[in-house]
C-alpha positions as CSV (number, residue, x, y, z in Angstrom):
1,X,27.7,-87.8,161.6
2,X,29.1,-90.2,163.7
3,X,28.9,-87.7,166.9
4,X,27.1,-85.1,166.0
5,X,23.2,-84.8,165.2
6,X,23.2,-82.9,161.7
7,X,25.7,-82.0,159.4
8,X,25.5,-79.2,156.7
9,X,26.2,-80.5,152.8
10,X,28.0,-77.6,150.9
11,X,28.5,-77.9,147.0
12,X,29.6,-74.6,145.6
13,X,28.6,-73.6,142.5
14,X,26.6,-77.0,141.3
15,X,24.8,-76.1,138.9
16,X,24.8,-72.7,136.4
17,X,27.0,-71.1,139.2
18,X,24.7,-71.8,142.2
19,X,25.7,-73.2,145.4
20,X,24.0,-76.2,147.1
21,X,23.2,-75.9,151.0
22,X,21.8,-78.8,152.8
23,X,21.3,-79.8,156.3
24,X,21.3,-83.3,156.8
25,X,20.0,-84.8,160.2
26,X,21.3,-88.2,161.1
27,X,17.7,-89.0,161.4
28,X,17.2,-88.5,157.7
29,X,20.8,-90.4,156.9
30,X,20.0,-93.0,158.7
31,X,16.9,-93.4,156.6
32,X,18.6,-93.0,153.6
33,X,20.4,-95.8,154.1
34,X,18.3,-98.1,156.4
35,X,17.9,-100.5,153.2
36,X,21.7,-100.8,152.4
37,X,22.4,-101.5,156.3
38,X,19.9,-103.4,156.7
39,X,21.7,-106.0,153.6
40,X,24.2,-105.9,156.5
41,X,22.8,-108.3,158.6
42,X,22.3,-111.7,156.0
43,X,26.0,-111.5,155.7
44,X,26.3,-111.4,159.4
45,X,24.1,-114.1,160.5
46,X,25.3,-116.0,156.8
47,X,28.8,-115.6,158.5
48,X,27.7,-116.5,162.1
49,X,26.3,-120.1,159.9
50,X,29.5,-121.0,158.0
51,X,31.7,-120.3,161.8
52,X,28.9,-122.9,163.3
53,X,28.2,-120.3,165.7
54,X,25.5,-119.0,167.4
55,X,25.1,-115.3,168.5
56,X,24.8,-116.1,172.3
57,X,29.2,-117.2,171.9
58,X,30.0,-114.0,170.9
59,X,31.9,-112.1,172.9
60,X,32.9,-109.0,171.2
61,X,32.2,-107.7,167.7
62,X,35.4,-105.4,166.1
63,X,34.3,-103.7,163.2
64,X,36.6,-101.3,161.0
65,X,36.0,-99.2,158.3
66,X,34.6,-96.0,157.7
67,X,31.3,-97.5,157.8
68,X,31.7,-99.0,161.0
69,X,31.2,-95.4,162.5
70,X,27.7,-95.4,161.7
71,X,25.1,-95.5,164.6
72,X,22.9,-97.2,163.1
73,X,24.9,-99.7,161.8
74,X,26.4,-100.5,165.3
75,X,23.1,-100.9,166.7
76,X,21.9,-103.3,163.7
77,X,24.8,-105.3,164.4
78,X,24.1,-105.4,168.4
């Protein structure tokens, strides 16, 4: 959901031969996984210690991985 709003989660036949239909909204991803991006940012700032660096000297951030793609996660990082 990187560019679009929602997203529909198809799972055919999960369970006793039923099919699974969800729409997820980015809205309710990105509250899903608030806490696990939000462990994002110790290692960031832990990283940012060991350079001796402060935030105000960077300059750019690169970040790669399918992960990286995340809203939400780009934002946190800002």
């Amino acid at each position: 959901m990187s560019s679009s709003i929602s997203s529909t989660i198809e799972i055919d036949g999960l369970a006793d031969g039923e099919d699974f239909s969800y729409l997820l909204t980015r809205e309710k991803f990105e509250e899903l996984c608030l806490p696990l991006l939000n462990e994002c940012l110790p290692v960031v700032e832990k990283a940012l210690e060991d350079a001796q660096m402060e935030k105000k000297e960077i300059n750019e951030i690169i970040l790669v991985g399918g992960s990286s793609r995340i809203p939400k996660l780009v934002e946190l990082i800002k």
